[in-house]
N, C-alpha and C positions, 0 to 999 in steps of 0.2 A: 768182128766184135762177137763175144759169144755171154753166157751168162754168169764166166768165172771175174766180171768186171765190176761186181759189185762184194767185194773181199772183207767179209769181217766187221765186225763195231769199231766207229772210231770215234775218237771224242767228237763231238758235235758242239759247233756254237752257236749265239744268236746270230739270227741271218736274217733278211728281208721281210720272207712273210713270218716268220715266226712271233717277228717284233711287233705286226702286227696284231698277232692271235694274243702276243703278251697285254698289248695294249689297252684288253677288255679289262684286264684287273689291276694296271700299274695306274693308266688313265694317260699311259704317253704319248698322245693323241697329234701331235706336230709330228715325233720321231713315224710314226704309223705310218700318216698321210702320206711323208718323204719315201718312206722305203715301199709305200704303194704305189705310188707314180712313177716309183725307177721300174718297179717289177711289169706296172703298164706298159711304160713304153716297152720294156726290151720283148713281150710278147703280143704287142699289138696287131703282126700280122695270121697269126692265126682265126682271129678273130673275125678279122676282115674277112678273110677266107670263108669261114661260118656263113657269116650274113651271103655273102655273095652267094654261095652253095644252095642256100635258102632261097633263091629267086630273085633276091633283089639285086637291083641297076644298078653300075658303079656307082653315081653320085650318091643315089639314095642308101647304098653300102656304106661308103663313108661317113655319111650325116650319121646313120644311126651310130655307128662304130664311134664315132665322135662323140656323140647321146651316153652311149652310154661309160662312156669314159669319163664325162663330165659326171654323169648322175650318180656313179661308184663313188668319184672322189670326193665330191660334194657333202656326203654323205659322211657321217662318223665313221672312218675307216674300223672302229670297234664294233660293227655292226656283222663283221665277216662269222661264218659260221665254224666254230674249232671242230664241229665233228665230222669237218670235209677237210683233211686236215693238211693236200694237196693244193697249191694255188692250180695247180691247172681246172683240178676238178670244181673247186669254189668258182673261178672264173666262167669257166663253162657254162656252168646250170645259172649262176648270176645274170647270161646274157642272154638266154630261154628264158626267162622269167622277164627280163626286160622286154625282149619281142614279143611275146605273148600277151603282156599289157599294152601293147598301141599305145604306145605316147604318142600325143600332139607332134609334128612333125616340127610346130616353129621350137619345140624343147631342143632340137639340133643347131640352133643358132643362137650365136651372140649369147653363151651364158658362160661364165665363171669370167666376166670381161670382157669375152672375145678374145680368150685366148685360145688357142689351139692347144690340145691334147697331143697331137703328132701331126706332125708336117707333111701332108701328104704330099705336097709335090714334089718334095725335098725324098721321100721315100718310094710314090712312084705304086703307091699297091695294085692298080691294075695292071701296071707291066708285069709285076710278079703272077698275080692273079693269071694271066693268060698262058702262063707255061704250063700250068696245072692241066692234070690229064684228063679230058672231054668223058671220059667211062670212068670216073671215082663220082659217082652218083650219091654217097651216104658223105652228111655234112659233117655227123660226129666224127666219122674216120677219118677225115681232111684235116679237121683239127687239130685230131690225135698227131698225122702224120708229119704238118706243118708245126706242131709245138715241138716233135722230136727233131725236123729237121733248124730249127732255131737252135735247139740245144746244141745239137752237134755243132752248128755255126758260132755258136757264140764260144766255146771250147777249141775250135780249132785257131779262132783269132786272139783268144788270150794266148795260147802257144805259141801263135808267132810274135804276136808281142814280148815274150817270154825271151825268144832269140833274137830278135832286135836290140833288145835291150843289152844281149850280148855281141851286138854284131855278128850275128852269124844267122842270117836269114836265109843265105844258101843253104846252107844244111836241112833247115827245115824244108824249104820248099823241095829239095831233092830228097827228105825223106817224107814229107806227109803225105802221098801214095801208098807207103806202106799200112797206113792207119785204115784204107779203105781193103785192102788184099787187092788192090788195083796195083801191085807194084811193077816195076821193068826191071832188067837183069840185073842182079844184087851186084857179079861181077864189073858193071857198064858203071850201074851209080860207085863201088867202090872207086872208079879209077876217077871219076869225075870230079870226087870228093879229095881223092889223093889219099888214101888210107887203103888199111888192108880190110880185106872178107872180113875177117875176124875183128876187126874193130867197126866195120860195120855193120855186124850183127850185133854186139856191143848197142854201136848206139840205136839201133829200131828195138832193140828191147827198153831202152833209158827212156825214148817218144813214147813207144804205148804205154807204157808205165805210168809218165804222165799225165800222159791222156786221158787214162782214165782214173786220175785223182784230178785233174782240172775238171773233166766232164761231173763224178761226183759233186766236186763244190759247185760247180753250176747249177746241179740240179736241188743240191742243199737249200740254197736260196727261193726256192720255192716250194720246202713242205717244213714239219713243223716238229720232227723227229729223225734218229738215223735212221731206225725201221724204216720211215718211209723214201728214205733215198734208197734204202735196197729195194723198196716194191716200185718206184719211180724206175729203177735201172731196168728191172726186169721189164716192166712196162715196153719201156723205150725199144729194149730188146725183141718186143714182140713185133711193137709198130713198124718196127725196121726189116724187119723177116716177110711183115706181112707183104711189103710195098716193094720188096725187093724184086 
């Protein structure tokens, strides 16, 4: 991945957070909430990550993590600030300020119903949580590195969804190595595939192509302009070099 993956102005639509940032002045305040609580969950474990990094004990990670997922949504989703104009970065400093005020710990229970925000057993965050590497000391940079690797994750499974849907999930799986430059012999995957060199070079140009227009609209959905999908890509591009 390099920095030519963020290519050009492209039309931009409404997307998640932006419907929310729209929501201060339209008052569409159901449509908000909705595309807030999708944009929660799909990045709920960085956040996790945060708190933990921050000293706190798995259960007490999750309570809060819980806390304050409940207290976001609870909340007029019109209340989000448009001059942070990144959800990652609005999220972020949203969740410092929540730690920072010590809330009462029973605020972590039984509120909006008892419902749950995310399923932790069903997701498992401290098994994730302990692969994380023992010398990444700074909580911001975990975030950072854990929100970029979601992105990438949630991009590389719309792609294989992408080829499922054409029955052709082989191909993906023997070409998505190339998207990392982890690849094996071009020769070995051609003959595996049943195609020539040249049509296999063909198609590893068609995957990162896409790739990085899936990655784009992934990261679309959580800022509030094109501008900032190209300063999001660069970002990501940084987070990725760094941890490399």
């Amino acid at each position: 991945m390099n920095d030519s993956i963020a290519p050009g102005a492209r039309e931009f639509h409404t997307t998640r957070w932006s419907l929310v940032l729209a929501a201060q002045h339209a008052g569409a305040a159901t449509h908000a909430h909705k595309a807030m609580s999708e944009l929660c969950r799909d990045y709920w474990y960085p956040l996790y990550a945060f708190v933990r990094r921050r000293g706190h004990a798995p259960h007490d990670a999750q309570d809060l993590t819980q806390a304050f997922f409940t207290d976001l949504l609870e909340r007029n989703p019109t209340v989000a600030d448009p001059s942070r104009g990144k959800f990652r970065s609005y999220l972020l400093g949203a969740l410092k300020h929540f730690l920072a005020n010590a809330w009462n710990h029973a605020r972590t229970q039984k509120r909006g119903g008892g419902q749950m925000i995310v399923e932790w057993d069903a997701l498992d965050p401290e098994a994730r949580y302990a692969l994380e590497p023992a010398e990444q000391a700074d909580a911001d940079a975990l975030f950072d590195k854990r929100w970029a690797m979601e992105l990438l994750d949630r991009a590389m499974k719309r792609l294989r969804t992408e080829f499922a849907a054409k029955k052709d999930e082989a191909t993906f799986d023997a070409l998505k190595c190339t998207l990392s430059g982890a690849e094996s012999s071009r020769e070995e995957t051609a003959k595996k595939l049943g195609i020539s060199e040249g049509a296999l070079k063909v198609a590893v140009h068609r995957l990162r192509q896409r790739y990085r227009e899936v990655l784009r609209a992934e990261i679309a959905e959580t800022v509030d302009s094109s501008v900032d999908v190209d300063d999001e890509m660069r970002h990501l591009v940084t987070v990725l070099r760094a941890t490399s």
